[in-house]
N, C-alpha and C positions, 0 to 999 in steps of 0.2 A: 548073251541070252540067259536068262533067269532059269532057272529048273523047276518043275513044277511035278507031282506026282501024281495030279488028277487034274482034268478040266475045272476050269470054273465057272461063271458067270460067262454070259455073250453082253456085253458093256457098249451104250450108247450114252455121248454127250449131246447135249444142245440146248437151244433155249427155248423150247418150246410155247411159245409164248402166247398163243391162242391154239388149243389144239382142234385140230381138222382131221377129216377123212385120212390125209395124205400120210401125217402123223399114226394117227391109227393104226394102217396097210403097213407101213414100213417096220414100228415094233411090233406087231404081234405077228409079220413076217422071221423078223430076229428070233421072237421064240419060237416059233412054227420049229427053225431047226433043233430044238431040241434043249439049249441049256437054259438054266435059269436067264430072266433079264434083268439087269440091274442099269438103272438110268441117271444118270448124271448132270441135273440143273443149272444151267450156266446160272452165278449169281449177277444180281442186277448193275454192280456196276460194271462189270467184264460186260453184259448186254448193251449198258449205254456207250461203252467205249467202241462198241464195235457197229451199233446200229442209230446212233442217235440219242439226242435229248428226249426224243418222245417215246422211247422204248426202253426196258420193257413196259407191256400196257398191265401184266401183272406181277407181283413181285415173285421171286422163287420161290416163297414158302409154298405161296399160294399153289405156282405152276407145280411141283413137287407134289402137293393135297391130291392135284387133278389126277395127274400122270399113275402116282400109289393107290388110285381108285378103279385103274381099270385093271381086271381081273388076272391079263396074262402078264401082268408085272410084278418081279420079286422083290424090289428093290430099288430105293431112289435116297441120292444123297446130292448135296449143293454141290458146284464146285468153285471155289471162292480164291483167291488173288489175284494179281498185278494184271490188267487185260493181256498185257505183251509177253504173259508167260502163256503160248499156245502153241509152242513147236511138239513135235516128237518126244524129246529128252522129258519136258514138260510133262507131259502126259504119264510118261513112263513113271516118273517120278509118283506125281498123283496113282496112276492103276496100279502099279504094281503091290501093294498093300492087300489086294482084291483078288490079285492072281486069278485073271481075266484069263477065258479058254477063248473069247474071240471078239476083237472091237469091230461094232459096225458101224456104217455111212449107209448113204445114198449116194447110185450116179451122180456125177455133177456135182457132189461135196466139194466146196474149195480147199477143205483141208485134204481130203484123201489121200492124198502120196504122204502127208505126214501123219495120219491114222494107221495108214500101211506099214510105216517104219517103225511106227509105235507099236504095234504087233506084232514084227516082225522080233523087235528088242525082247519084248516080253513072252516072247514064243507061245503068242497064240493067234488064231485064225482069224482074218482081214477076210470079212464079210462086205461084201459090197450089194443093197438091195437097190431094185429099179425105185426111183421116185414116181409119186403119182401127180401128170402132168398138169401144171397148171396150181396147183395145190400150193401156196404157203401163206403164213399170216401175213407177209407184205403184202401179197395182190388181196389177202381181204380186206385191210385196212384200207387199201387204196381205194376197194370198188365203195368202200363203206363211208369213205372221206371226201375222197374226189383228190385226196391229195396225192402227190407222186416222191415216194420215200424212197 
């Protein structure tokens, strides 16, 4: 565990890639509790490795522009190398720089037991918020495309 003398930031990665309602609820639930938010842009080739040639639909500077626009965010940086660097230790490495007081998810995060352990390393609090159902850029893409990604 790292030592930390004050809380820091409540720390959220992803790719935010079309932002929606769901999006919305979820970080300014993050701040709702209290610490600064700082958001972390998956960069675009870590997004096509993980979602497709046809994703992201916009690049991270871009997605980063949107996210630092809305008012309860303190904070947004890229988060850039090797897609297959996405474990726990990974993260660690990346946040701890930041001396994060709490990394969050949503229910149903597939990474969460490794966000968990990643806060748990960096001795800060594993926020877990409900997702809003129904809610992500793949079912809008799809209703918008007809295609099934």
């Amino acid at each position: 565990m790292l030592p930390y003398d004050r809380p820091g930031a409540a720390v959220v990665t992803g790719v935010f890639d079309i932002l929606h309602v769901g999006h919305v609820r979820f970080l300014r639930g993050v701040r709702e509790r209290g610490l600064p938010l700082v958001i972390g842009v998956e960069d675009d080739p870590r997004v096509r490795a993980w979602k497709g040639p046809t994703r992201p639909l916009h690049s991270a500077d871009e997605r980063a522009e949107v996210l630092a626009a809305l008012r309860f965010v303190d904070g947004v940086f890229i988060v850039t190398g090797p897609p297959e660097l996405n474990l726990p230790d990974d993260y660690v490495t990346l946040l701890a720089p930041l001396r994060p007081g709490a990394l969050a998810h949503t229910v149903g995060d597939p990474h969460a037991a490794g966000r968990a352990a990643a806060a748990r390393i960096l001795g800060a609090a594993s926020w877990e918020l409900a997702a809003v159902p129904g809610r992500s850029t793949t079912r809008i893409v799809e209703s918008v495309t007809g295609l099934q990604l």
